[in-house]
KOLGUVEX-635203 format. One line per 5 residues: number of its first residue (from 0); for each residue x, y, z of C-alpha. Coordinates in nm, 2 decimals. Example, Ala and Ser with C-alpha at 12.3 -4.5 7.8 and 13.67 -1.06 7.14 Angstrom:
BEGIN
0	1.23/-0.45/0.78 | 1.37/-0.11/0.71
END
This chain:
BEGIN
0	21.99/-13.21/-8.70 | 22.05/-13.39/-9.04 | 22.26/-13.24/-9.30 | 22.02/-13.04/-9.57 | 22.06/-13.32/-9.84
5	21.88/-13.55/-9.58 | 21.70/-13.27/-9.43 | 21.50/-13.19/-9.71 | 21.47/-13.56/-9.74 | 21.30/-13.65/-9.43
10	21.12/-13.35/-9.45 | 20.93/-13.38/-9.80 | 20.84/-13.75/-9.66 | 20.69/-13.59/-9.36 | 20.52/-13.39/-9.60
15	20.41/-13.57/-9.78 | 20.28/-13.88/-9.55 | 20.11/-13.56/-9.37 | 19.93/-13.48/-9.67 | 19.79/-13.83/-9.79
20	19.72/-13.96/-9.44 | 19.65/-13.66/-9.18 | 19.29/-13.64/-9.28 | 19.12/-13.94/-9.17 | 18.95/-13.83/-8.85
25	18.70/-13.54/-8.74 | 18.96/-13.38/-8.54 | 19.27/-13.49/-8.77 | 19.12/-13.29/-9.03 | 19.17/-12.97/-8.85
30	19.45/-13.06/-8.70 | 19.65/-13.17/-8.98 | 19.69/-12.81/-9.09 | 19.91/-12.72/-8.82 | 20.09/-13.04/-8.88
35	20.15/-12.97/-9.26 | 20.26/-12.62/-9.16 | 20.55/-12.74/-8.91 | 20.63/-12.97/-9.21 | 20.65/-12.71/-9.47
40	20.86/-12.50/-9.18 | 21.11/-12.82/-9.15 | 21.13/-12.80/-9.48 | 21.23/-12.44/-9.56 | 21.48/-12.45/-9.27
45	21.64/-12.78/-9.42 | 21.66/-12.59/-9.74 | 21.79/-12.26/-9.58 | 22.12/-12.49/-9.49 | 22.42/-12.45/-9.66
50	22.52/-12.68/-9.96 | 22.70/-12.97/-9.87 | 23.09/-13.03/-9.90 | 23.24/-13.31/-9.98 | 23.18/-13.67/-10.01
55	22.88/-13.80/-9.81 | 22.85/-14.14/-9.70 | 22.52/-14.33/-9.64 | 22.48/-14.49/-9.30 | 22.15/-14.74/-9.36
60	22.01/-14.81/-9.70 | 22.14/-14.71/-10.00 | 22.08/-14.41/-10.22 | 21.92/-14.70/-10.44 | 21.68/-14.80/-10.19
65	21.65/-14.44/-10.12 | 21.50/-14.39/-10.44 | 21.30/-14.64/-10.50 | 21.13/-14.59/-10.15 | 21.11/-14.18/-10.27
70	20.95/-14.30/-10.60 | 20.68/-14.55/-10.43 | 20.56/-14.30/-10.18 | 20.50/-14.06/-10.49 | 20.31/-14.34/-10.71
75	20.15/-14.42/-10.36 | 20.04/-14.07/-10.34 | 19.90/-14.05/-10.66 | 19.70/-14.38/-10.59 | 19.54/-14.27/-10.25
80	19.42/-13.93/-10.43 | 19.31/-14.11/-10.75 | 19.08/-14.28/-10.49 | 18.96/-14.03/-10.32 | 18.87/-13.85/-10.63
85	18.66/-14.16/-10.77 | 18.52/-14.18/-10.43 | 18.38/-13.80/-10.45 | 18.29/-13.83/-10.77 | 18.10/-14.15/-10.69
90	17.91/-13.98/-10.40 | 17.82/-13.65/-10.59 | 17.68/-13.87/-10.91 | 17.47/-14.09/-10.64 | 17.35/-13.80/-10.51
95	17.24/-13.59/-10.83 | 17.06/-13.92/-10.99 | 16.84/-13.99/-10.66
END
């Protein structure tokens, strides 16, 4: 078990990846619920963790590349639903002009 700073971490990515990219199949799509609800789960048990104490030190990358990985994800995120709007919106419009 990680500590809850990294916890919550590891969790909101889960999350989050879950989110964007669990729906790409016929049987993903219903499956993915569950998937996003054992992530959200993680995720309020990571949080339910006591503060942390003390100085933590980073084993891997830094809390720099920490970052900047957290912050593409998000602008990733935002990229794959901007997408998938334009792609609805596309098919509905298509389909009200024929």
């Amino acid at each position: 078990m990680l500590c809850r700073e990294h916890g919550e971490k590891m969790a909101r990515s889960s999350l989050l990846k879950t989110a964007l990219f669990g729906w790409w199949g016929v049987i993903s799509f219903f499956t993915n619920f569950g998937a996003i609800s054992a992530n959200r789960n993680a995720l309020r048990a990571y949080q339910r963790l006591a503060e942390p104490n003390g100085e933590m030190q980073l084993r891997g990358p830094s809390a720099a590349q920490v970052q900047h990985q957290s912050a593409m994800w998000k602008f990733l995120g935002l990229l794959v639903m901007l997408l998938v709007l334009l792609i609805v919106v596309g098919v509905a419009v298509t389909m009200l002009t024929s």
